[in-house]
N, CA, C and O atoms as a GROMACS GRO file, in nm:
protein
  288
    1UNK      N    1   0.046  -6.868   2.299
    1UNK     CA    2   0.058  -6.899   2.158
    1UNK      C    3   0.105  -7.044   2.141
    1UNK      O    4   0.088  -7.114   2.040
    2UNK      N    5   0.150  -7.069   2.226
    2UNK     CA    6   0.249  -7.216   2.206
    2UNK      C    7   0.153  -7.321   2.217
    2UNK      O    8   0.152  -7.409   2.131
    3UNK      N    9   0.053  -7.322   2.335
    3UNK     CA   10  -0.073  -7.402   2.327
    3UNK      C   11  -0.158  -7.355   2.233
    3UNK      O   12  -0.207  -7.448   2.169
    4UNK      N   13  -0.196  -7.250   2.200
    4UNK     CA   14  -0.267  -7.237   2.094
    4UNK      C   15  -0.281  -7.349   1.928
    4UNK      O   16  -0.377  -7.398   1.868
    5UNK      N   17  -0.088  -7.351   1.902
    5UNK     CA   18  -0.107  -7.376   1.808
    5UNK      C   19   0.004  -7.509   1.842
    5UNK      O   20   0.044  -7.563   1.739
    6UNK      N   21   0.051  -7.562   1.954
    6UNK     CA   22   0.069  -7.664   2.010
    6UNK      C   23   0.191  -7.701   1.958
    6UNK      O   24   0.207  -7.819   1.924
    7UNK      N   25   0.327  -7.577   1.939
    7UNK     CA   26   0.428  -7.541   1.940
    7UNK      C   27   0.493  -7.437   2.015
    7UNK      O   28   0.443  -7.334   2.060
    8UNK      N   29   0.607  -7.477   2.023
    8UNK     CA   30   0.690  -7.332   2.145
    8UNK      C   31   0.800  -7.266   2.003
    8UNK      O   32   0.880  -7.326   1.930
    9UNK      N   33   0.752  -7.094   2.010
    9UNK     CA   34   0.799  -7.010   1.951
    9UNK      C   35   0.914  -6.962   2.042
    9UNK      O   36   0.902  -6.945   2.163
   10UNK      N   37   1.035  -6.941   1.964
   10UNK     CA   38   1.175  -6.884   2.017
   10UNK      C   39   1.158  -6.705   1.990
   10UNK      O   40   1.137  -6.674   1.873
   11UNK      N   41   1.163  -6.628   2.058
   11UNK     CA   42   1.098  -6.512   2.097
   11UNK      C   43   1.262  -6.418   1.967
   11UNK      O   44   1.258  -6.332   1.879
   12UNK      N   45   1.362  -6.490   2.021
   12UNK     CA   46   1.489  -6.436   1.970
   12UNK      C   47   1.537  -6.451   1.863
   12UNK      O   48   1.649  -6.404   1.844
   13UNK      N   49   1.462  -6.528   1.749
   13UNK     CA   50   1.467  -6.506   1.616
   13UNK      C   51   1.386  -6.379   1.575
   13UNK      O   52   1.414  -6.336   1.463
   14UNK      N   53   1.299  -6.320   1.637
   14UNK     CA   54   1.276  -6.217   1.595
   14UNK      C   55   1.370  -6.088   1.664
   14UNK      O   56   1.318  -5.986   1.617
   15UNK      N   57   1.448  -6.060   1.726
   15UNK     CA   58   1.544  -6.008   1.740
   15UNK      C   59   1.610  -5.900   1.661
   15UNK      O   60   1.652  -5.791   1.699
   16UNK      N   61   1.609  -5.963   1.522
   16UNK     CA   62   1.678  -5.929   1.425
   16UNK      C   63   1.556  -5.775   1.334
   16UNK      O   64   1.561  -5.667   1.274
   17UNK      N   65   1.488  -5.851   1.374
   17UNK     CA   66   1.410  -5.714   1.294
   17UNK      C   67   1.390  -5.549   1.408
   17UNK      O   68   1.383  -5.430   1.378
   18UNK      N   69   1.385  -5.617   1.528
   18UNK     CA   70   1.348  -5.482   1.582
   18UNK      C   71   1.445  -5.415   1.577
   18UNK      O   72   1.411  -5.329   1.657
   19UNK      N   73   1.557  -5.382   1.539
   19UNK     CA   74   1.598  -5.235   1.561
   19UNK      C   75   1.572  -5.184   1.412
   19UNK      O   76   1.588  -5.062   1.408
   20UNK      N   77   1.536  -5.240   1.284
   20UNK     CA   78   1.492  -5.184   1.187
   20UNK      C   79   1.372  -5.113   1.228
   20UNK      O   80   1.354  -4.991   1.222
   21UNK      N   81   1.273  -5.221   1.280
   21UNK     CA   82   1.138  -5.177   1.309
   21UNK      C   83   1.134  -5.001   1.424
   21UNK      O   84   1.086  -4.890   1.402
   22UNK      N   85   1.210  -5.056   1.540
   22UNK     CA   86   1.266  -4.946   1.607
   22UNK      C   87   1.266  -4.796   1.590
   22UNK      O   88   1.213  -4.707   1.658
   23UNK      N   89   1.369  -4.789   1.437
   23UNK     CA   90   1.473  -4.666   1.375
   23UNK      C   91   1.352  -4.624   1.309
   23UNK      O   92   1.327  -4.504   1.297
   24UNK      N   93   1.241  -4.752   1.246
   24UNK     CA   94   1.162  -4.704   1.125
   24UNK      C   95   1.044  -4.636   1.156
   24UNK      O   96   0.986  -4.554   1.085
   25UNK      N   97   1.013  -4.674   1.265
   25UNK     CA   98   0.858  -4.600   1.293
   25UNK      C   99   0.853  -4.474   1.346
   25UNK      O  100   0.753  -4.406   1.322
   26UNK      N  101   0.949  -4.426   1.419
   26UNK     CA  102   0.956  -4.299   1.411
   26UNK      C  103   0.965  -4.194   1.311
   26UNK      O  104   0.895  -4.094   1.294
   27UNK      N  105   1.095  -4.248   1.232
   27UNK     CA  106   1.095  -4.152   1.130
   27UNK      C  107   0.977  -4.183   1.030
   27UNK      O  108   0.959  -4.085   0.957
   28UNK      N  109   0.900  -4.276   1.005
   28UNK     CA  110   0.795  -4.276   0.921
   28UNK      C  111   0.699  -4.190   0.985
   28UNK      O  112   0.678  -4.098   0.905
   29UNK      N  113   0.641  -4.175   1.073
   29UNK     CA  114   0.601  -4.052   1.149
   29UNK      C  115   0.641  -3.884   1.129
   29UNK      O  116   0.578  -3.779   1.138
   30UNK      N  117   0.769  -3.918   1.101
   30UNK     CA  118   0.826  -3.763   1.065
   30UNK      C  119   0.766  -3.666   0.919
   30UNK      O  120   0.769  -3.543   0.919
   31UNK      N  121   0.724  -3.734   0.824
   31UNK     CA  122   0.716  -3.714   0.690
   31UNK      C  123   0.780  -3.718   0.554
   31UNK      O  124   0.776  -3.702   0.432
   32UNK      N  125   0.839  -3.749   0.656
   32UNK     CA  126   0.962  -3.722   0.499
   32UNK      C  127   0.911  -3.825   0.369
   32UNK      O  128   0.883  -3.941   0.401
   33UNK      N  129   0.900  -3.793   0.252
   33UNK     CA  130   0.887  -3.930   0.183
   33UNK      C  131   0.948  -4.012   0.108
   33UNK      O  132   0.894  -4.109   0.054
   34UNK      N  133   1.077  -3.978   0.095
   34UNK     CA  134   1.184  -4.049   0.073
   34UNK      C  135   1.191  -4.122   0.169
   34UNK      O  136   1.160  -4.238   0.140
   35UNK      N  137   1.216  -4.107   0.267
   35UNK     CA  138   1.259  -4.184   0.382
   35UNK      C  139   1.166  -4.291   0.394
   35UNK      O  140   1.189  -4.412   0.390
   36UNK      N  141   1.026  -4.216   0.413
   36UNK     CA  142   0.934  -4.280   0.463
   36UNK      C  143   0.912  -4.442   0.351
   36UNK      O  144   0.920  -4.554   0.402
   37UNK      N  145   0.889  -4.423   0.228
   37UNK     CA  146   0.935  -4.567   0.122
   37UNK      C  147   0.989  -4.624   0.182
   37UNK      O  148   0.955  -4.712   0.262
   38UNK      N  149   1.154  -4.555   0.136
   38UNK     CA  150   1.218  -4.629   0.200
   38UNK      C  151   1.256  -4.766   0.356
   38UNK      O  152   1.330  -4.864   0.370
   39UNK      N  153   1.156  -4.695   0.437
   39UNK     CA  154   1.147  -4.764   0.558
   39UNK      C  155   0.999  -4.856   0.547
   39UNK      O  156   0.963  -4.962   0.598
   40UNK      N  157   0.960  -4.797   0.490
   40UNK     CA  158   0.819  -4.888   0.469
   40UNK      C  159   0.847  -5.045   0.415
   40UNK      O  160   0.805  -5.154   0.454
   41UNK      N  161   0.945  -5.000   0.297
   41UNK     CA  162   1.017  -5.127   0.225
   41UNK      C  163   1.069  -5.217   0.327
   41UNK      O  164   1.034  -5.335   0.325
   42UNK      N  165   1.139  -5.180   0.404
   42UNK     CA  166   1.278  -5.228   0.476
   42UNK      C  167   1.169  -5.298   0.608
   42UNK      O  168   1.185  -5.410   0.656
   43UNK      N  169   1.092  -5.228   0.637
   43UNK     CA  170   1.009  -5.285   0.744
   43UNK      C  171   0.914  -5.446   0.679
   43UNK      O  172   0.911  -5.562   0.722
   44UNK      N  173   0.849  -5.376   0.559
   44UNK     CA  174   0.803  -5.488   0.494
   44UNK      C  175   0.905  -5.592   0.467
   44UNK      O  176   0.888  -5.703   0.518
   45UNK      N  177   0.966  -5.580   0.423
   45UNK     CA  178   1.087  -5.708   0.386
   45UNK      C  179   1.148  -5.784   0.538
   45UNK      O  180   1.186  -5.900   0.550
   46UNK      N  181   1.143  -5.700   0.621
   46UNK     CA  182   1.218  -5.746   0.783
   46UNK      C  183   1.093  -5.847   0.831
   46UNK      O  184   1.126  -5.959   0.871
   47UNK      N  185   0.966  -5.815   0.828
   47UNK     CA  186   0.884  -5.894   0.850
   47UNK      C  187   0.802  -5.983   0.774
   47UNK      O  188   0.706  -6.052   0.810
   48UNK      N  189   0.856  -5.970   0.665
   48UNK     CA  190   0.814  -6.111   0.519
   48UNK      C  191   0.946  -6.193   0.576
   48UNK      O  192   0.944  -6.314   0.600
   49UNK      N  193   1.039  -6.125   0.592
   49UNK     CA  194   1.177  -6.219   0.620
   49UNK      C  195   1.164  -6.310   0.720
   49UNK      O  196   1.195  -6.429   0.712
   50UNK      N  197   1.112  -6.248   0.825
   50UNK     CA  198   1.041  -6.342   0.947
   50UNK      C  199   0.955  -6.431   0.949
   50UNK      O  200   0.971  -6.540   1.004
   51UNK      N  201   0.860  -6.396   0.893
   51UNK     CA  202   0.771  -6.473   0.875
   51UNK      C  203   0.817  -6.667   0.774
   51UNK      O  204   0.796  -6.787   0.794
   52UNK      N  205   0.895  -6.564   0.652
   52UNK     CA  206   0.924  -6.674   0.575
   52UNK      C  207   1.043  -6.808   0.636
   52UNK      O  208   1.052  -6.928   0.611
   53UNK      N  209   1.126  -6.705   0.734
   53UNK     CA  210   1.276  -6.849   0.758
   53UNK      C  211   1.211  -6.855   0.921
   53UNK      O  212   1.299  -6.878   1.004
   54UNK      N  213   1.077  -6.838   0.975
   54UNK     CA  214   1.130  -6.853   1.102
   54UNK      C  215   1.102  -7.012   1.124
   54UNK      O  216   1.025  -7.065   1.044
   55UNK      N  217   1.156  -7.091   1.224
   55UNK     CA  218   1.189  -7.240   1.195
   55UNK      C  219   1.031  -7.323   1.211
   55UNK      O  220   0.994  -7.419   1.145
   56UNK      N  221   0.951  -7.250   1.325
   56UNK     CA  222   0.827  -7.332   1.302
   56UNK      C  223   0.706  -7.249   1.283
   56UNK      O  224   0.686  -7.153   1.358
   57UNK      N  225   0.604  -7.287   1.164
   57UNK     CA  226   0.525  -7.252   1.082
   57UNK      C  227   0.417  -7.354   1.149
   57UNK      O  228   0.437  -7.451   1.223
   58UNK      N  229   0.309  -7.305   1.104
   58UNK     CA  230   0.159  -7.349   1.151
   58UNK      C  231   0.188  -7.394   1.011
   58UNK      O  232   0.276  -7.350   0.936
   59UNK      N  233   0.066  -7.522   0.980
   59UNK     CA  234   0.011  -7.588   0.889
   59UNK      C  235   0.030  -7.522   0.763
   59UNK      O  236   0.102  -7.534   0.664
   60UNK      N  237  -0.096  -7.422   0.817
   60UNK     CA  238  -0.162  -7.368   0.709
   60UNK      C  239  -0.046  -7.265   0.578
   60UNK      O  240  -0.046  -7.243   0.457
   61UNK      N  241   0.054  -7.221   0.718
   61UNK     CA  242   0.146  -7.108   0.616
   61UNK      C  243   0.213  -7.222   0.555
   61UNK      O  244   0.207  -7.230   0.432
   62UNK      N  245   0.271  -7.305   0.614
   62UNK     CA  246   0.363  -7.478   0.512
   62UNK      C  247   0.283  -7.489   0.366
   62UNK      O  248   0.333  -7.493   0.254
   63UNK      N  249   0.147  -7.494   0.401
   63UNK     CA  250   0.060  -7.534   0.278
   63UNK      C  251   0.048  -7.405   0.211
   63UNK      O  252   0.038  -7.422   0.090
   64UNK      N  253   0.043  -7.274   0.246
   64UNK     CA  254   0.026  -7.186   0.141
   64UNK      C  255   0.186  -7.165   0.074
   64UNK      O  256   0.200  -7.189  -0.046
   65UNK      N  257   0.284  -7.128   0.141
   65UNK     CA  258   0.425  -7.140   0.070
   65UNK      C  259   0.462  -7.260  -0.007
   65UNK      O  260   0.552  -7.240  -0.089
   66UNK      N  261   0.420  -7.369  -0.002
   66UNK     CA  262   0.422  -7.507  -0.124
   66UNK      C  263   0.335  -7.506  -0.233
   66UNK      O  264   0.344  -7.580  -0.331
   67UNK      N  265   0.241  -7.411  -0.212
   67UNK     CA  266   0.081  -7.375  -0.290
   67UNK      C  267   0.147  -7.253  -0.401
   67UNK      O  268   0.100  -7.233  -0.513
   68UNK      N  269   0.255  -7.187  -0.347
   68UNK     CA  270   0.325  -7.086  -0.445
   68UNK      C  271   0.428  -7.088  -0.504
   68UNK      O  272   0.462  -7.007  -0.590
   69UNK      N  273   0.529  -7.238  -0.442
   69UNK     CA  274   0.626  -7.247  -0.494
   69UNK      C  275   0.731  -7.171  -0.393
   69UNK      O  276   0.844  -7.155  -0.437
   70UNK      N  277   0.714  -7.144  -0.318
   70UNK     CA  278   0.816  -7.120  -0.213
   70UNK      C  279   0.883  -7.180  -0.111
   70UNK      O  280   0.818  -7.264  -0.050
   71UNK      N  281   1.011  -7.159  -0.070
   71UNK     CA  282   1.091  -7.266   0.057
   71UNK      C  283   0.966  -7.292   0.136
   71UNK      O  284   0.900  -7.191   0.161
   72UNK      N  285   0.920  -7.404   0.181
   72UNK     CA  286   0.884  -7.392   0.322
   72UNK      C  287   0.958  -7.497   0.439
   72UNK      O  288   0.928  -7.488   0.558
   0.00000   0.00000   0.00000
């Protein structure tokens, strides 16, 4: 990935989401549907969260988050 896009990604900022991701996919598997929202949310937000603060961004996401009015 790092030659790909001709940056080195820190593996340990994402860290932070897997034990949400972890706890969540199982029990979303289970049925429940309270729960299941619930974790769907929490998963979605853990990985918008990532995506949005992690420190280096390709081009293209810089230019779409300035294109919406968002930190980049």
């Amino acid at each position: 990935m790092a030659y790909l896009f001709h940056r080195w990604v820190y593996p340990f900022y994402f860290y932070v989401t897997v034990p949400v991701i972890a706890m969540g996919l199982p029990r979303i598997l289970l049925g429940d549907r309270i729960s299941e929202y619930i974790l769907y949310g929490l998963i979605i937000v853990q990985i918008t969260w990532f995506f949005l603060y992690f420190p280096v961004k390709p081009e293209w996401f810089t230019d779409f988050l300035l294109a919406i009015g968002a930190p980049a």
